[in-house]
C-alpha positions as CSV (number, residue, x, y, z in Angstrom):
1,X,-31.5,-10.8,8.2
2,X,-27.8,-11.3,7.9
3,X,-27.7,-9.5,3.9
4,X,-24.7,-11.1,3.2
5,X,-24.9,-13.8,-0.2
6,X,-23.8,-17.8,0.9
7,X,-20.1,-16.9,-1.0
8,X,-19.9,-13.7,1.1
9,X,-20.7,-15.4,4.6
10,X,-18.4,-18.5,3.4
11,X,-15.4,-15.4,2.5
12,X,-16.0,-13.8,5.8
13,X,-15.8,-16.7,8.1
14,X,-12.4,-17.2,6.1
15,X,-11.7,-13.8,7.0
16,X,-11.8,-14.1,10.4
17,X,-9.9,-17.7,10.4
18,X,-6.9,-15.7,8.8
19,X,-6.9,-12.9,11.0
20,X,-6.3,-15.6,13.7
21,X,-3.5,-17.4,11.9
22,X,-5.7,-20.4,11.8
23,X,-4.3,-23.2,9.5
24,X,-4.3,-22.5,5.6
25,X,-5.8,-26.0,4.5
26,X,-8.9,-25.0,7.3
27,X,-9.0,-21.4,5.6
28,X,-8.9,-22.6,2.3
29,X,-12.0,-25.4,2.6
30,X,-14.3,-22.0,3.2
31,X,-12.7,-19.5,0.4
32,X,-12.7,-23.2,-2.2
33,X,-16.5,-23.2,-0.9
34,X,-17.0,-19.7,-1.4
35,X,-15.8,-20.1,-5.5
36,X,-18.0,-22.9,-5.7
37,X,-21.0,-21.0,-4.5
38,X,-20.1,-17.9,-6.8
39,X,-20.5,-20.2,-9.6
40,X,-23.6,-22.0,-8.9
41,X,-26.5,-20.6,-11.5
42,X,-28.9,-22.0,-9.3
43,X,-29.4,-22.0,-5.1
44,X,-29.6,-25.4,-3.2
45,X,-32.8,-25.3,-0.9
46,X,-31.9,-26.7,2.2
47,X,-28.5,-27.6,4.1
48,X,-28.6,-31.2,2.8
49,X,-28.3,-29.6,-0.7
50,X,-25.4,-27.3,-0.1
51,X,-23.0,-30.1,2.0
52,X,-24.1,-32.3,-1.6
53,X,-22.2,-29.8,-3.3
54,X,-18.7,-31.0,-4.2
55,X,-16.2,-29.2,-1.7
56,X,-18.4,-28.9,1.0
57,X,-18.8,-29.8,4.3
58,X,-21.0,-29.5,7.5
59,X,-19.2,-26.7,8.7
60,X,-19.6,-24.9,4.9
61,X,-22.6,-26.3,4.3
62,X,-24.2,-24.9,7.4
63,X,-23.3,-21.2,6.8
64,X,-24.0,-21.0,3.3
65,X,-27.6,-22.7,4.3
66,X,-28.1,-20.2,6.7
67,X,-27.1,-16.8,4.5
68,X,-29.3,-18.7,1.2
69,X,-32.1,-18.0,4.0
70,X,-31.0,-14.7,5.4
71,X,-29.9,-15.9,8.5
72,X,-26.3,-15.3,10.1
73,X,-24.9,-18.9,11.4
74,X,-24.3,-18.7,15.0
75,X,-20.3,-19.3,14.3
76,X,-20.4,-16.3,11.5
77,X,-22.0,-14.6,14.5
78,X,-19.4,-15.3,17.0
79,X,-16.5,-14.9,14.9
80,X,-17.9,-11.7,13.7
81,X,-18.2,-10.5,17.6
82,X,-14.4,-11.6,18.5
83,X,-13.6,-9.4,15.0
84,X,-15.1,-6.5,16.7
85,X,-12.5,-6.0,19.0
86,X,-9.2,-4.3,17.9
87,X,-6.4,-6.6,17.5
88,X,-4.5,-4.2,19.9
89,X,-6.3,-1.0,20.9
90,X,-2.9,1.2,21.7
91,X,-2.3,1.0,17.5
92,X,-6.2,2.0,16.6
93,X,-5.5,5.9,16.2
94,X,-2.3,5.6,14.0
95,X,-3.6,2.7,12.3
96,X,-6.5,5.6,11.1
97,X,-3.9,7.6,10.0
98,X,-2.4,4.3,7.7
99,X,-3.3,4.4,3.5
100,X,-1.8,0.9,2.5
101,X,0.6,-1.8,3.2
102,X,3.3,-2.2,1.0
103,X,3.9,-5.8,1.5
104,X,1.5,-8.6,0.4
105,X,2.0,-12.3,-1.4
106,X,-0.7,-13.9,-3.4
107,X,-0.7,-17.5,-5.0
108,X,1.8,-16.3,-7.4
109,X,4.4,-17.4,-5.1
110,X,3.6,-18.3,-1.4
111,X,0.2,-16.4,-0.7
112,X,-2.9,-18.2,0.1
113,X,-5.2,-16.5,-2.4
114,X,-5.5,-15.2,-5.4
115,X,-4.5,-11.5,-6.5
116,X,-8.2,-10.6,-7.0
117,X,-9.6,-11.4,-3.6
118,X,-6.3,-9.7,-2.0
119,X,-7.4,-6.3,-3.6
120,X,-11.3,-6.7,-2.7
121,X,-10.2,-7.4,1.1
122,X,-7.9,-4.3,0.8
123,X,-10.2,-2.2,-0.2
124,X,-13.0,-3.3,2.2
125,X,-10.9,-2.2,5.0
126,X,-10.5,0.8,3.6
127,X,-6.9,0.9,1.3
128,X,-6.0,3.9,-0.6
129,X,-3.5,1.6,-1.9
130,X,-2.0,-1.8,-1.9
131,X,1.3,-3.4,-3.1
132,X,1.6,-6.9,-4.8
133,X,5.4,-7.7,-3.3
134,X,5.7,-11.5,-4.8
135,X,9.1,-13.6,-4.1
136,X,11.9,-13.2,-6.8
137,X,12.9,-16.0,-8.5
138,X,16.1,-17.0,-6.0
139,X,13.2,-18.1,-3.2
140,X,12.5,-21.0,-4.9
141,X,10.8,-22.7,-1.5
142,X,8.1,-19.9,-2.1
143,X,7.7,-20.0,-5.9
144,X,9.6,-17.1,-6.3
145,X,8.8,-15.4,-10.0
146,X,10.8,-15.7,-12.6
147,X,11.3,-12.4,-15.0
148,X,8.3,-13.9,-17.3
149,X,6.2,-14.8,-14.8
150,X,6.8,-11.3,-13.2
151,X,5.5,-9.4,-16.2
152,X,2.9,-11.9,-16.7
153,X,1.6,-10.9,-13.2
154,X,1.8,-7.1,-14.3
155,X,-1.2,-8.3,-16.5
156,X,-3.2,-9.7,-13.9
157,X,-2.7,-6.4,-11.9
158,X,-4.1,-4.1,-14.8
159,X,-7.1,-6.6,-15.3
160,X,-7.8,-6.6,-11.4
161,X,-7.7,-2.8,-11.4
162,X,-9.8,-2.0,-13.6
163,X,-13.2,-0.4,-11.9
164,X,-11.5,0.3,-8.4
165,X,-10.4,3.2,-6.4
166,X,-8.1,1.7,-4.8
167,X,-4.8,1.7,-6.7
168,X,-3.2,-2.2,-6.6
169,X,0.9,-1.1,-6.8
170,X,3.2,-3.3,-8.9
171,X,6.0,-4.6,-6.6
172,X,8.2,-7.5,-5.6
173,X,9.3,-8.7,-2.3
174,X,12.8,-9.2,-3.8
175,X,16.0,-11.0,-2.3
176,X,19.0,-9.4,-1.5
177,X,21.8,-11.4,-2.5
178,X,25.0,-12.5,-0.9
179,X,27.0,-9.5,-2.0
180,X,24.0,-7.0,-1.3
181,X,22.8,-7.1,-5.0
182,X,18.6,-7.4,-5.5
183,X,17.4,-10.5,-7.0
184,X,15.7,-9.3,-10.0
185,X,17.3,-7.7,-13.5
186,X,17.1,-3.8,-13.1
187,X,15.4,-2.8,-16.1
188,X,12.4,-5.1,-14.2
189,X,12.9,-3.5,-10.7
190,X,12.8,0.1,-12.6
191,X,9.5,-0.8,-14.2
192,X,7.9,-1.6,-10.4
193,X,6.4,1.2,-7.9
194,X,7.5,-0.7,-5.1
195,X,10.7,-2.5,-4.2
196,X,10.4,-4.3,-1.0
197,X,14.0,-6.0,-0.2
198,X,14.4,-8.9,2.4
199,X,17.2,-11.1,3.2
200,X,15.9,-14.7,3.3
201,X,19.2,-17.1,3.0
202,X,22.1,-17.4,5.3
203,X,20.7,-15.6,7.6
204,X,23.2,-17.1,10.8
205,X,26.4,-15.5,8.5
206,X,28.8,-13.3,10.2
207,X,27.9,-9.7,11.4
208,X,30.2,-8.1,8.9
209,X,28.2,-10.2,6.1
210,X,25.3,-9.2,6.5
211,X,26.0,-5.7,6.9
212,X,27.5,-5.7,3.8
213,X,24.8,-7.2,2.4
214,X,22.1,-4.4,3.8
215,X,24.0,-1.6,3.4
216,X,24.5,-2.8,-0.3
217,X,20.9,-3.4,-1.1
218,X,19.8,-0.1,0.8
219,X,22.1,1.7,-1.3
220,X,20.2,0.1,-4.4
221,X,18.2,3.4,-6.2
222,X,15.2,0.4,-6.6
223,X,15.1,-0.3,-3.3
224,X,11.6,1.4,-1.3
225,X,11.7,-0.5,2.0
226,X,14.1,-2.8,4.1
227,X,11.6,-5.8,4.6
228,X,12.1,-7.5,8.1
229,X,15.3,-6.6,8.9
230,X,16.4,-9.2,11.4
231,X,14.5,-12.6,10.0
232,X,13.5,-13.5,13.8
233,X,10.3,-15.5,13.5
234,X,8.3,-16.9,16.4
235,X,8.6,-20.8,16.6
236,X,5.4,-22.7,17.5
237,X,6.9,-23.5,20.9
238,X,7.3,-19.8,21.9
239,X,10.8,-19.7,21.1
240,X,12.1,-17.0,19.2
241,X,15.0,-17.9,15.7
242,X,17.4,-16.0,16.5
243,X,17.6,-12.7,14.7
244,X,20.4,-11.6,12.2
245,X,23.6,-9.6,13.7
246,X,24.6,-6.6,12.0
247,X,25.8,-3.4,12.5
248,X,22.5,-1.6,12.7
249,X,23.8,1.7,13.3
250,X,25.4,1.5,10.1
251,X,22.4,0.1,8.0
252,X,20.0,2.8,9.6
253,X,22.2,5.5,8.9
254,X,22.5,4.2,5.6
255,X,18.5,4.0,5.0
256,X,18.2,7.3,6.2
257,X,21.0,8.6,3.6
258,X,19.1,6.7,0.6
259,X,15.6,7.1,2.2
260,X,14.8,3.4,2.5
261,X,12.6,3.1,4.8
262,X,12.7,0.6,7.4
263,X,9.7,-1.8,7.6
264,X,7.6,-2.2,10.5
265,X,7.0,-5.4,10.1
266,X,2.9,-6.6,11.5
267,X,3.0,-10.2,11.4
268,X,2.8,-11.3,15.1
269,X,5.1,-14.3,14.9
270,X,7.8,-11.3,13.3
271,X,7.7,-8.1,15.3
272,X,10.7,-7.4,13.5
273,X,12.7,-5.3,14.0
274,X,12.5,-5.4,17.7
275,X,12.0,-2.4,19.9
276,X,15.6,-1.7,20.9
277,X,16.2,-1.7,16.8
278,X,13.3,0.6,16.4
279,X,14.7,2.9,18.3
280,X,18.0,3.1,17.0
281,X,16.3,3.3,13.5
282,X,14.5,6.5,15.0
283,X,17.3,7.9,16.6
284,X,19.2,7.6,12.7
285,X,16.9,9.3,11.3
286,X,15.2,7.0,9.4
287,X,11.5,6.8,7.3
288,X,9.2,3.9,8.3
289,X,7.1,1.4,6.2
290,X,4.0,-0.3,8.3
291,X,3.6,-3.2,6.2
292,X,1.3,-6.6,7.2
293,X,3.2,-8.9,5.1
294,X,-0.5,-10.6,4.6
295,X,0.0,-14.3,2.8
296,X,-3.9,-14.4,2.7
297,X,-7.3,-11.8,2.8
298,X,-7.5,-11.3,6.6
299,X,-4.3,-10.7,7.6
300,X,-4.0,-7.9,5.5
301,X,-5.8,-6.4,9.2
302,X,-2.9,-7.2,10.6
303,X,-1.7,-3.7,10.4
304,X,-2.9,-2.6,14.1
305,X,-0.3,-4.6,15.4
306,X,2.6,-3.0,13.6
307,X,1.0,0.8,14.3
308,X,0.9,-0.1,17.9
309,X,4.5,-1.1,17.8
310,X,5.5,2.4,16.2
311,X,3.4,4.1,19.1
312,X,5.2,2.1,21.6
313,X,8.6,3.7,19.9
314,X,7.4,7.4,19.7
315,X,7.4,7.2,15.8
316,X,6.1,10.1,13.9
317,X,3.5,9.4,12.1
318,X,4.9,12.0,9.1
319,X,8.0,9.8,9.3
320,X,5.5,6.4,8.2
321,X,5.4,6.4,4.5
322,X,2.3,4.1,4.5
323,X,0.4,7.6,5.9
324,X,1.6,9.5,2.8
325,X,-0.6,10.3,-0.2
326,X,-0.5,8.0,-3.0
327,X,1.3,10.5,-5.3
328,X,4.0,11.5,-3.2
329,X,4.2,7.9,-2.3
330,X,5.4,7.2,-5.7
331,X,7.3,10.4,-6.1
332,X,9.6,9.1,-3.0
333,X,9.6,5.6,-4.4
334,X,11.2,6.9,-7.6
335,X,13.5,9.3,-6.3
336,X,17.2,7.8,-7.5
337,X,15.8,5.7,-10.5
């Protein structure tokens, strides 16, 4: 008997399909499946029944048949049994020691799911803790949120956390700005437990530029973590975008004055900020953020990958504020507002 409900086997499947960075229309067909079957008041008796449904197909069809009977579909089965095993073993004992992430996106800007099911996935793998670190409004290519939309997704947060132990944090992933300043008016930023910065735009300018830039927005007193420092991303061909030149000496000395701390970032096509950064960020001085930078439910599990990186660079764990206690947490995030 498989125990899981036809929405819960349709979920998991997605699950597994976005811990693999399988493509979001694919994902999406089984989670649009999985609302479908959540609403149905009464269950279809056979497979033919189920692929009738609007939004369904063979593949859908065929799994939710199989849990309606108690049965686990031999793809469930088999994607359940390459979930098994750890993303990358050398981060499994520090990724124990890991709380939350700090850095998610939902379908408020460029996230693949709704707030909701973000926080239910969270918790399932065990969160004390999650932020909600949307786009600010600059990033338009992502639906970045504008100052009403922002506070309209405060009220989604409170609804969504109501009954659960795991505490969803109010965030914003927000831009930093050509002159260092954060994309988002203050009196917001000062209502939000966590301030994730990024630089998104111009990210080829000149070394001194983007110093500027990332000193100015560590110096911010909203500013929690310094998202993905360099911008590299993996290209499909196995090329690497370049990453970002600046003075890193200078902007890890001044996250470890402020206490920013500098985000470990999990997303395999990111790494960022490579290894030889990592360890100039260690030798500074500097706190750490392990953060999955999840645009959908399973690769919120994408924190292994960025604990194994921090093993690889000797990082304390004391020195990862994604291992600290919720209160202290928000003590830290708060500290210059």
């Amino acid at each position: 008997m498989s125990g899981l409900t036809p929405s819960a086997a349709l979920r998991e499947y997605a699950f597994w399909l976005e811990r693999q960075l399988a493509d979001t229309y694919r994902v999406r067909a089984f989670r649009e499946a999985a609302a479908v079957a959540d609403a149905l008041t009464e269950t279809p008796k056979n497979e033919a029944e189920w692929k009738a449904l609007k939004g369904f197909g063979p593949k859908t069809a065929a799994i939710a048949a199989a849990a309606a009977e108690g049965r686990l579909h031999e793809s469930l089965a088999k994607r359940r049994a390459e979930g098994a095993v750890s993303l990358d073993p050398a981060g499994d004992d520090l990724r124990a020691l890991l709380r939350g992430d700090l850095h998610s996106h939902t379908i408020w800007s460029d996230g693949g799911s709704p707030l909701a099911e973000m926080a239910d996935v969270a918790e399932a793998l065990g969160h004390e803790y999650l932020a909600i670190t949307d786009h600010s409004p600059r990033l338009k290519v992502a639906r970045g949120l504008s100052r009403e939309r922002l506070v309209a997704q405060w009220e989604e947060i409170d609804q969504v956390q109501q009954g659960r132990g795991m505490r969803i944090l109010k965030g914003i992933e927000v831009d930093i700005l050509a002159e260092g300043a954060l994309d988002q008016a203050d009196d917001l930023l000062d209502r939000l437990d966590i301030v994730t910065a990024s630089v998104h735009s111009d990210l080829n300018a000149d070394a001194a530029t983007m110093t500027r830039r990332m000193v100015g927005a560590v110096s911010n007193p909203h500013t929690t973590v310094l998202g993905h420092p360099t911008g590299r991303k993996l290209r499909p061909d196995g090329s690497w975008r370049a990453q970002s030149s600046f003075d890193a000496e200078l902007v890890f000395a001044a996250c470890a004055m402020f206490g920013v701390a500098v985000e470990i970032n999990s997303r395999p096509e990111r790494k960022d900020p490579p290894l030889d950064l990592l360890l100039v960020a260690k030798e500074a001085g500097c706190l750490f953020s392990i953060d999955s930078d999840a645009h959908a439910p399973g690769q919120l599990d994408f924190l292994t990958y960025g604990a194994a990186r921090a093993v690889e660079a000797g990082i304390d764990p004391e020195r990862i504020i994604t291992t600290w206690p919720l209160g202290r947490l928000l003590e830290h995030a708060k500290r210059r507002r």
